[in-house]
C-alpha positions in Angstrom: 2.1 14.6 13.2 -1.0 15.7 10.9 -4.9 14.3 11.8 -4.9 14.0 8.0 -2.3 11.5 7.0 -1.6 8.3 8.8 1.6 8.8 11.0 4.3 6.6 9.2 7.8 5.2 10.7 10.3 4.1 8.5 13.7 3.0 10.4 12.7 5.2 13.4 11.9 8.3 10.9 8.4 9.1 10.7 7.8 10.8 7.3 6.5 13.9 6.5 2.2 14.5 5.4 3.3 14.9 2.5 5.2 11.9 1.9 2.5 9.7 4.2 -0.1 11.0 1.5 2.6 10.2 -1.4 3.1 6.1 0.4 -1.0 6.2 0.7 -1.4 7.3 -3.2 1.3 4.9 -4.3 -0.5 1.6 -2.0 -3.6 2.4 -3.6 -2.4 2.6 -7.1 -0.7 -0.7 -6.8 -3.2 -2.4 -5.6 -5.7 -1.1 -8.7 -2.9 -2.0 -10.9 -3.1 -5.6 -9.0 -6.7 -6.2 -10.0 -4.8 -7.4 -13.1 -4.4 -10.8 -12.1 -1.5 -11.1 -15.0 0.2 -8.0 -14.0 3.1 -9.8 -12.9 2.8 -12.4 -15.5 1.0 -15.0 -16.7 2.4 -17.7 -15.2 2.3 -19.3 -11.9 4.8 -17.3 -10.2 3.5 -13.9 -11.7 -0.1 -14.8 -10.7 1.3 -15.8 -6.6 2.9 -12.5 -6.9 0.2 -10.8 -7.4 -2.0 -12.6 -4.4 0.9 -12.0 -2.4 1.3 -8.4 -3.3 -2.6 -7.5 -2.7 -2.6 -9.4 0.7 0.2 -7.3 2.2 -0.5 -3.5 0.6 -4.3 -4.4 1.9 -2.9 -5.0 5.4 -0.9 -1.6 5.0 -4.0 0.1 3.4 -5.9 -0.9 6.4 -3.1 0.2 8.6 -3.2 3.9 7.0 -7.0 4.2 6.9 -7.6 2.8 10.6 -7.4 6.1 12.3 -9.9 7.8 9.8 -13.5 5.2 9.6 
């Protein structure tokens, strides 16, 4: 694949550059949406969600970007 996207799998389909860049945009968007910590709501659940949600798209984040530091 490309040395400028991260090479993405999904169900044994790797996706194009230009849908890796597209999945890159769209973690890092979420997770600025997520410093909100009411985005999901402002109650216990919504504020869990939102932990939950920022630990995993980091862990992805850091997946995509570990080729390129």
């Amino acid at each position: 694949m490309s040395h400028n996207e991260a090479d993405v799998a999904v169900n044994g389909a790797y996706l194009t550059e230009a849908q890796s860049m597209a999945l890159r945009v769209a973690v890092g968007h979420m997770l600025m949406d997520l410093q909100d910590p009411l985005h999901l709501g402002d109650d216990e659940h919504g504020r869990f969600m939102v932990k939950a949600y920022k630990a995993r798209l980091e862990e992805v984040q850091e997946l995509i970007f570990r080729g390129f530091k």
